[in-house]
C-alpha positions in Angstrom: 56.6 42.1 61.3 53.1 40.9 61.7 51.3 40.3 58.6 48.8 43.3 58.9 51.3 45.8 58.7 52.0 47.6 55.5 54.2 50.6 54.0 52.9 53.9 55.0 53.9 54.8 51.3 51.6 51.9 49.9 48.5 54.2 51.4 49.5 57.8 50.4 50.3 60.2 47.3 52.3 63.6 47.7 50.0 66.7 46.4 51.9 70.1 44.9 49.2 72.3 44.1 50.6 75.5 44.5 48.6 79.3 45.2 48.6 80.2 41.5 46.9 83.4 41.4 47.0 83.7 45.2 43.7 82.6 45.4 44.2 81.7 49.2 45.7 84.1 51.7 45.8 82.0 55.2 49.4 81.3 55.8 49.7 78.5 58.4 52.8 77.1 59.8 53.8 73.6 61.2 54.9 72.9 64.8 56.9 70.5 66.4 53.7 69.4 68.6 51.8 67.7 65.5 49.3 70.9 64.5 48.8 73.7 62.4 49.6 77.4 64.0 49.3 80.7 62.5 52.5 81.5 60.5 54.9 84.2 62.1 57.3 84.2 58.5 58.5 87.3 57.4 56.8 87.2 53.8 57.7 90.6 52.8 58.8 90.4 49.1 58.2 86.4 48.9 56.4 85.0 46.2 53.3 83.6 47.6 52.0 81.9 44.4 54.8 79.3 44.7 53.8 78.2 48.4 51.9 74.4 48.4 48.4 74.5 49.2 47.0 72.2 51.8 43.5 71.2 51.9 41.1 69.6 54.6 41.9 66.3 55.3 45.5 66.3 54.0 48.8 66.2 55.7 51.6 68.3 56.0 55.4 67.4 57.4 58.9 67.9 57.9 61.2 65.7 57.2 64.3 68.2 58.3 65.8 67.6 61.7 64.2 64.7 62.7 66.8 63.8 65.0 68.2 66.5 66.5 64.2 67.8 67.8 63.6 63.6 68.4 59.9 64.3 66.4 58.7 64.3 63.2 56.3 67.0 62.7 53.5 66.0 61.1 49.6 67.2 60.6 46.1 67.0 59.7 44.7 69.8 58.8 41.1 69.6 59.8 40.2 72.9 61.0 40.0 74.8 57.8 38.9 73.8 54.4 42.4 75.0 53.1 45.8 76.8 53.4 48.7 77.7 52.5 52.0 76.4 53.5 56.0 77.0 52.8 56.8 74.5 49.9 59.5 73.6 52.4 57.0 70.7 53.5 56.0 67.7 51.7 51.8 67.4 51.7 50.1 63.8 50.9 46.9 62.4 51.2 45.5 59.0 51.2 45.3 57.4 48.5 41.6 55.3 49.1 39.9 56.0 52.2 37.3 52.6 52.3 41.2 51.0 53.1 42.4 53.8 55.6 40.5 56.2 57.1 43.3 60.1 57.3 42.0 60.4 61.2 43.6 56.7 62.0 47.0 57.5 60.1 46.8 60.8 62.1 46.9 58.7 65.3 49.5 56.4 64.5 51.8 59.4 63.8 50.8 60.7 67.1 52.7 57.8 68.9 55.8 58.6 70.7 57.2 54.9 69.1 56.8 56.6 65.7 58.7 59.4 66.3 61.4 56.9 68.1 61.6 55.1 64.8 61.7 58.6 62.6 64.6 59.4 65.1 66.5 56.0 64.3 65.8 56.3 60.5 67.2 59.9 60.1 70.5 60.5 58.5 73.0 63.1 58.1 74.2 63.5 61.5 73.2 65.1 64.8 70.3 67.4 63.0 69.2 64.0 60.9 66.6 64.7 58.3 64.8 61.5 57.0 64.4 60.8 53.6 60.9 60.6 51.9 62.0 57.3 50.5 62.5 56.3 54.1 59.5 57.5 55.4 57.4 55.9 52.9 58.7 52.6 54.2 58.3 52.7 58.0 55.2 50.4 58.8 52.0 50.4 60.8 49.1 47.6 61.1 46.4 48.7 59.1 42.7 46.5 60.2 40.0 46.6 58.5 38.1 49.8 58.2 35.2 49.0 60.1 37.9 48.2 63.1 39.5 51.3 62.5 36.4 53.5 62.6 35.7 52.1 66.1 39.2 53.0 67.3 38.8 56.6 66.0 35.7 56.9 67.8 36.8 56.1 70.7 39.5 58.4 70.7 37.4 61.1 69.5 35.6 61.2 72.7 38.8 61.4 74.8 39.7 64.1 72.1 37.1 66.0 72.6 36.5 65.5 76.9 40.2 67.2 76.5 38.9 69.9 74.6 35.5 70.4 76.6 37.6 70.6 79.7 40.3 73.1 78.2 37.3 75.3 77.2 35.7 75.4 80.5 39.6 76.3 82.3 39.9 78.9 79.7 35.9 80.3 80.9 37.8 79.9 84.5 40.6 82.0 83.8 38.8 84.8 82.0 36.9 84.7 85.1 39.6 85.2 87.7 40.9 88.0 85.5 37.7 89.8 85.3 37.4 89.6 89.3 40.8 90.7 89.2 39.9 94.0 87.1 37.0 94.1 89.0 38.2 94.1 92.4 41.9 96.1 91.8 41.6 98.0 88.9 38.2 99.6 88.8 38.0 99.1 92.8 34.6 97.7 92.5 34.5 95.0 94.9 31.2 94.4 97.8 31.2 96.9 100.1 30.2 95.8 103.5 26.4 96.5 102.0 27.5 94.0 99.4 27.4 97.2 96.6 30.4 98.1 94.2 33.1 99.9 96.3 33.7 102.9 94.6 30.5 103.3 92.5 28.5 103.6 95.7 30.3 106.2 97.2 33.4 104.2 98.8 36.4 106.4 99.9 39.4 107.4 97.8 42.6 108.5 98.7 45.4 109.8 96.6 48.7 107.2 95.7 51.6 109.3 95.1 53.1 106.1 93.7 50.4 105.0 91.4 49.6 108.5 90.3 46.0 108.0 91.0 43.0 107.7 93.4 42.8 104.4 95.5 40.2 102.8 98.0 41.0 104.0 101.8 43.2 101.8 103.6 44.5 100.2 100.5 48.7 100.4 100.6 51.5 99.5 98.2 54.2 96.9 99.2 56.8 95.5 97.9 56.1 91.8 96.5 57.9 90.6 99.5 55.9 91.0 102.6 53.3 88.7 100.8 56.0 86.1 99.1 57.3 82.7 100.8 60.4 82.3 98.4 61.4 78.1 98.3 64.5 78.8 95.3 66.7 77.0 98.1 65.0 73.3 97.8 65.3 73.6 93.8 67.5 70.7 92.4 68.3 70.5 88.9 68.8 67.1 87.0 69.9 66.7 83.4 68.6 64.5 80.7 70.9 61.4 81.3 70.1 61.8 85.4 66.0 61.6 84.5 66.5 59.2 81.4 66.5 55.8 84.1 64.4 57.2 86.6 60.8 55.7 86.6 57.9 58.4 85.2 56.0 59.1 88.5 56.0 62.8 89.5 56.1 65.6 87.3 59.4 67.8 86.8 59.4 71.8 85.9 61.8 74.2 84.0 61.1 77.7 83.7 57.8 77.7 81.8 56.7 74.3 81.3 56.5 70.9 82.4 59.9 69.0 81.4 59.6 65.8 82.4 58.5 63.1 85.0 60.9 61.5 87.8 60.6 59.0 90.5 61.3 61.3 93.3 59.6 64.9 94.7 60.9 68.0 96.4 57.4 69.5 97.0 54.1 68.7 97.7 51.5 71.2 97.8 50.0 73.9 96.2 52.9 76.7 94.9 53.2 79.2 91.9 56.4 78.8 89.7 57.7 81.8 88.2 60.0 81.8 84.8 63.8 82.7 86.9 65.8 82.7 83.4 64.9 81.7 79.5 61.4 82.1 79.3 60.6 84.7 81.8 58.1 87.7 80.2 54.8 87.0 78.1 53.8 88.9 75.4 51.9 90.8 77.8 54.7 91.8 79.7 53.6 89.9 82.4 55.6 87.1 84.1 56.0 83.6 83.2 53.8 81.3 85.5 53.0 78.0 86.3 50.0 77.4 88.8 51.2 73.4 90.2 50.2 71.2 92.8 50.6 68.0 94.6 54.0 66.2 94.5 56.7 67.5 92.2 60.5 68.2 91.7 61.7 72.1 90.1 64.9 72.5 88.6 66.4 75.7 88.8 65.2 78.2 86.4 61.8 78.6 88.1 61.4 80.4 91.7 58.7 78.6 93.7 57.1 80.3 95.5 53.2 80.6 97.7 51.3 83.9 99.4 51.3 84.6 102.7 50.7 88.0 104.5 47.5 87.5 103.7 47.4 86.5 99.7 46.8 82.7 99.2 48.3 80.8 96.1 45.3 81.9 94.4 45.3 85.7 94.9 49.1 85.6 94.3 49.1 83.6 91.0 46.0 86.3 89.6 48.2 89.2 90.7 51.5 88.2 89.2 49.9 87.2 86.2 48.4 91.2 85.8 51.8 92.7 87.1 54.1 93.9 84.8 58.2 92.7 84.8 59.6 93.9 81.8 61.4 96.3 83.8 63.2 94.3 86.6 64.0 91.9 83.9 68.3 91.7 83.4 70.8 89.7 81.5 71.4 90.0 77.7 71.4 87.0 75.6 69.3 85.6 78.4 66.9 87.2 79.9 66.5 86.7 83.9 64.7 87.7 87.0 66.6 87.4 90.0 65.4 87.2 93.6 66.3 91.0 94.7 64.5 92.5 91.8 61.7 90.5 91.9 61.1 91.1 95.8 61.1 95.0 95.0 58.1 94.8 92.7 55.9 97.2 94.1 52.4 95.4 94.7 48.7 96.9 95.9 47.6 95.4 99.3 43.7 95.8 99.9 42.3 95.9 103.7 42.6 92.5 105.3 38.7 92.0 105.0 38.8 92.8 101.8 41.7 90.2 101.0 40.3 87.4 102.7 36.7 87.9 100.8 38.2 87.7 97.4 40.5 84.5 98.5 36.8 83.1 99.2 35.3 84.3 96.1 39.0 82.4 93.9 38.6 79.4 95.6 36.3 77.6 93.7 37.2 78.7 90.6 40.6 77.2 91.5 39.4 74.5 92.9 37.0 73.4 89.8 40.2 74.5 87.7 41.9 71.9 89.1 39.9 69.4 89.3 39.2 69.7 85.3 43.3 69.9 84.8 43.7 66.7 86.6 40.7 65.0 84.4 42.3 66.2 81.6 46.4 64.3 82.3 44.0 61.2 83.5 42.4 61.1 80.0 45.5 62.3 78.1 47.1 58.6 80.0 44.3 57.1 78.6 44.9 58.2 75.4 48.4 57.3 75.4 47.2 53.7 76.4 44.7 53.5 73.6 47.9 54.9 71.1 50.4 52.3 72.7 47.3 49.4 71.2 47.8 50.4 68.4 50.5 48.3 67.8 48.8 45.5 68.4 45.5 45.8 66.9 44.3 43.1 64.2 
């Protein structure tokens, strides 16, 4: 062990200040991806004045499980001033901050080697909790102060790029949903004098099927006629097939992104939709992933891009405003297979209409992606500046 590297316990001190009195009311819990989220406990009947509270600048974690979820939650809380949190979790602080500044333990217990060595250190079999005794003895280099100051700086402006970006997608999203609105629900889209549709006078026409008045010319479909369904050239790989492949291309399940593989199935722009598991929102919506450029699907997403018309664009801001809860089957598990999801009844606007609002998406896609891919560039980077850590003096 190089000599700079010391016990995490020498640095820290558990707190147990519990909500006597219930002075504090925000419940927050602890998830698996390092950070605080809003609490979804059933607290009916629980005695809040025994939970722990957490204050800025402290740290909560679990040591339960370690193995069988390969992480060790654990995190700063920063955004608040303070919390509350199940006494399940152990809370410390540091002990002396002119030796080691909270943000540069923060980022040490971000590393995927940390978790790797939580992983190895757990006991008591597949679910493996780790003892505190245990924890407090894993090691990490500690520099000088002044050193690490510089290193959280520098990752603090890669943090917050990240965040800038996801803020701006976010403003691009809202965007295409207003359009959306806009344009198919309150039929206000430029007429050919460039004036809202309806509001200036545009003709309606009764929809038996919708029950209600739509622009003339307008017609519902079934999801279809403007669907090119790829569910044929899905191949699905399990954890010991990707474990020795080299980390090149990027490999989807049914609502994330699972892994990365050495190889590629398609390359292009296409919308993934949740086939089983993870398939509804709470919105009732669909499950989708907007991808592009070279990557391999396994089979529990259908893949799938527009056509009659709809681009990838149009199609991903429809599905994500059409409802699925009820084509959705199975019992344990929910699914949406192929026949039910081609039946979805969809609205198809004139063809000049269609082709002016692929115009008017296209640069809000195309700046959407651009930001995404500046974001996994700067998220490498990060993980280099992490993987130093090991290293620094």
């Amino acid at each position: 062990m190089r000599s700079n590297y010391k016990r995490i316990g020498d640095y820290i001190r558990l707190v147990d200040e519990r909500n006597k009195g219930l002075q504090i009311k925000n419940l927050l819990g602890l998830s698996i991806s390092k950070e605080f989220i809003p609490s979804v406990a059933n607290i009916v009947g629980t005695d809040m004045e025994n939970y722990k509270i957490i204050r800025k600048n402290q740290f909560a974690c679990s040591t339960m499980q370690v193995r069988r979820d390969k992480k060790m939650p654990v995190a700063l809380l920063q955004e608040v001033n303070e919390a509350i949190i199940s006494q399940a979790y152990p809370i410390f602080e540091v002990k002396d901050e002119k030796e080691l500044l909270h943000e540069y333990l923060m980022m040490w217990f971000t590393r995927k080697e940390f978790d790797r060595e939580a992983c190895f250190n757990a006991v008591g079999g597949v679910r493996g909790s780790l003892e505190w005794e245990d924890f407090e003895n894993m090691q990490f280099p500690v520099p000088h102060v002044d050193k690490q100051k510089e290193i959280v700086k520098e990752y603090n402006v890669i943090q917050n790029r990240i965040a800038l970006n996801q803020q701006l997608i976010q403003k691009l999203e809202e965007t295409a949903q207003s359009l959306y609105k806009q344009w198919f629900v309150e039929f206000e889209f430029p007429d050919e004098n460039k004036q809202p549709y309806k509001s200036n006078g545009g003709e309606m026409v009764w929809n038996e099927e919708l029950g209600r008045e739509i622009p003339e010319g307008w017609e519902i479909i079934e999801l279809k006629e403007i669907i090119e369904n790829f569910d044929s050239k899905r191949i699905p790989l399990s954890g010991n097939d990707r474990d020795n492949r080299e980390r090149k291309y990027p490999y989807y399940g049914a609502a994330s992104l699972m892994d990365y593989i050495d190889e590629y199935i398609f390359d292009g722009t296409y919308i993934l939709l949740g086939e089983d598991g993870t398939v509804v929102t709470g919105r009732g919506t669909p499950v989708l992933q907007y991808v592009w450029g070279k990557f391999w699907v396994n089979n529990h997403a259908h893949v799938l891009q527009g056509r009659n018309g709809f681009d990838e664009n149009s199609l991903y801001v429809l599905l994500n405003n059409t409802n699925i809860t009820d084509i959705i089957t199975g019992g344990v598990q929910a699914k949406i297979n192929q026949t039910n999801l081609n039946a979805i009844q969809v609205l198809r606007p004139k063809d000049k209409v269609l082709e002016f609002y692929n115009k008017t998406l296209k640069p809000i896609f195309e700046l959407f992606k651009n930001l995404s891919t500046e974001n996994q560039k700067l998220s490498e980077l990060k993980d280099l500046l992490l993987s130093k850590l090991a290293t620094v003096e």
